[in-house]
N, C-alpha and C positions, 0 to 999 in steps of 0.2 A: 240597261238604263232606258229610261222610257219617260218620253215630252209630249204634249198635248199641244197641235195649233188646231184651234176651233173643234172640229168633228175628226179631224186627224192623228190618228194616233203613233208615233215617229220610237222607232222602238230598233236600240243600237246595241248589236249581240256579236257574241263571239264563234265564230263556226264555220262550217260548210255549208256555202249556199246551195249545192246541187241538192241540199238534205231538206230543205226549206220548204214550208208549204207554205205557198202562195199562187195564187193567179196569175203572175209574172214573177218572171227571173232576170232579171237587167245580168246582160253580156257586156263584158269592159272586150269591146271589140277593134277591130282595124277597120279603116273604109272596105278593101274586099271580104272583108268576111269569110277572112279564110284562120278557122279558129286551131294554130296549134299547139302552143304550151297555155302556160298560167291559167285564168277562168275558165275563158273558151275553151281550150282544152280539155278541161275537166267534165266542163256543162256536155261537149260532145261527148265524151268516154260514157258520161253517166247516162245521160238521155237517149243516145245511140246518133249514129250517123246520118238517119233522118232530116236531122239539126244542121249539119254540113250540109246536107245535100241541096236543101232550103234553101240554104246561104246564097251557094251559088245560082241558083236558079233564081235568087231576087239581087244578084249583081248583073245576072246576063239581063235581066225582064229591066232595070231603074238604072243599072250603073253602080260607080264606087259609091258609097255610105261617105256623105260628107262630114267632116271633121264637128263634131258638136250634135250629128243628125243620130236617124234612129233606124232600123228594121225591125220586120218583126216574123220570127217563124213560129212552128208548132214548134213544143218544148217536150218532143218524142217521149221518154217514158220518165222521164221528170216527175214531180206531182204535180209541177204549176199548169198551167192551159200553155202559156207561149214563153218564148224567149224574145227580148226586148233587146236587140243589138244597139248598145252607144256608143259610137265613136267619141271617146276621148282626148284630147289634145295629147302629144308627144309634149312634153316639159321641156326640150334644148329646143324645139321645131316652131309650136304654135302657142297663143296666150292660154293662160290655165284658164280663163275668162270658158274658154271653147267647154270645159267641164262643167260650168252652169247650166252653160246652152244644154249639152248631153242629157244630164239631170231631169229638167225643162222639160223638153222633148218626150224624155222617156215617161215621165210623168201624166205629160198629156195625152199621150197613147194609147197608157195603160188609162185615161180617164175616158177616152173615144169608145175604147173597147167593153165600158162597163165594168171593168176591173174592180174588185173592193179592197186588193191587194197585193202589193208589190214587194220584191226584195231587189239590192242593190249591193255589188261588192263595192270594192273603193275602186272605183272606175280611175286609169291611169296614174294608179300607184307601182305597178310591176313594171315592166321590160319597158316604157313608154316614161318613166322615171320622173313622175311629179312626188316631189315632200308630202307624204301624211297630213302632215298639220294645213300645207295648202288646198289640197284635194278635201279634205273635212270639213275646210270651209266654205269652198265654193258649195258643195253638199248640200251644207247645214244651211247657209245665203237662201237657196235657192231655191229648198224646202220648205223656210221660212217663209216667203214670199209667195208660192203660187197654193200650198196647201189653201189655203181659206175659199180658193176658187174652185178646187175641185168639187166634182158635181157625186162620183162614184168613190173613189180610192179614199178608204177611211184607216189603211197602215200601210204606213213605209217603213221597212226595215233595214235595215244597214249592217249585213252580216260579214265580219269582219273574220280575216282568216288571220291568225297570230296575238301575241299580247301586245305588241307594239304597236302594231295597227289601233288597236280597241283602245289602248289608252289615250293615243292621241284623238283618234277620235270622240271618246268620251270626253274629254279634256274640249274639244275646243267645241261640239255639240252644246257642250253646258251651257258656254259664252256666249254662243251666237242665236238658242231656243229657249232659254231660261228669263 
């Protein structure tokens, strides 16, 4: 499924993001960036341990990755250039609000860096236990709203792992970009 804001092209699939050619890879991460199941997990196994070792070398150099903030390492043998760590809100802990912030964040990063292209899983859908349907739309909110101001990034992709996931998020993408 694929939405146009302005020069942006916002493009919602079903897959594996480690497969993903893009410029960036958004990490649904923890403040220390210590990646070991779900995404993180993954991104590390695929891109090598490089990515880890990253991590912690910009927890010791910055600190924890605050809840809504961003890092950013090499994305080792990935095909993107970097991995875009977001800390996503925990769903019992902090406001789902913090996943726009994430979003945000990561958007303007990937816009600092010249980026023309980014991919995105559903940040604080696993182990961190936000609703699909909420996480989609703070997403879709947030996407809406700052694409027209990007200077570089002309596709955001939202590569969804499962049919559950993609449905709702097609489902409420439509509502909030259409």
């Amino acid at each position: 499924m694929d939405f146009t804001i302005g020069a942006v092209s916002v493009i919602i699939t079903k897959g594996d993001i480690t497969e993903v050619e893009a410029d960036a890879i958004v990490n649904a991460a923890n403040s220390y960036l210590e990646h070991g199941g779900g995404v993180a997990g993954a991104i590390v196994r695929k891109g090598g341990q490089i990515i880890q070792e990253e991590s912690r070398e910009w927890v010791r150099r910055y600190g924890p990755v605050p809840v809504g903030g961003v890092a950013v390492t090499s994305a080792g043998r990935l095909k993107a250039k970097y991995v875009i760590h977001a800390v996503g809100p925990r769903c019992s802990v902090e406001p789902i609000e913090k996943l726009g912030e994430a979003v945000r964040n990561a958007l303007l990063k990937a816009d600092e860096l010249g980026l023309s292209s980014i991919a995105f899983p559903a940040i604080s859908t696993g182990i961190f236990g936000c609703p699909y349907e909420d996480a989609a739309y703070q997403m879709a909110k947030t996407i809406r709203d700052i694409a027209p101001s990007l200077k570089y990034v002309r596709k955001i992709l939202v590569v969804l792992y499962g049919d559950e996931a993609y449905r709702k998020f097609e489902e409420v993408f439509k509502k909030v970009l259409s």
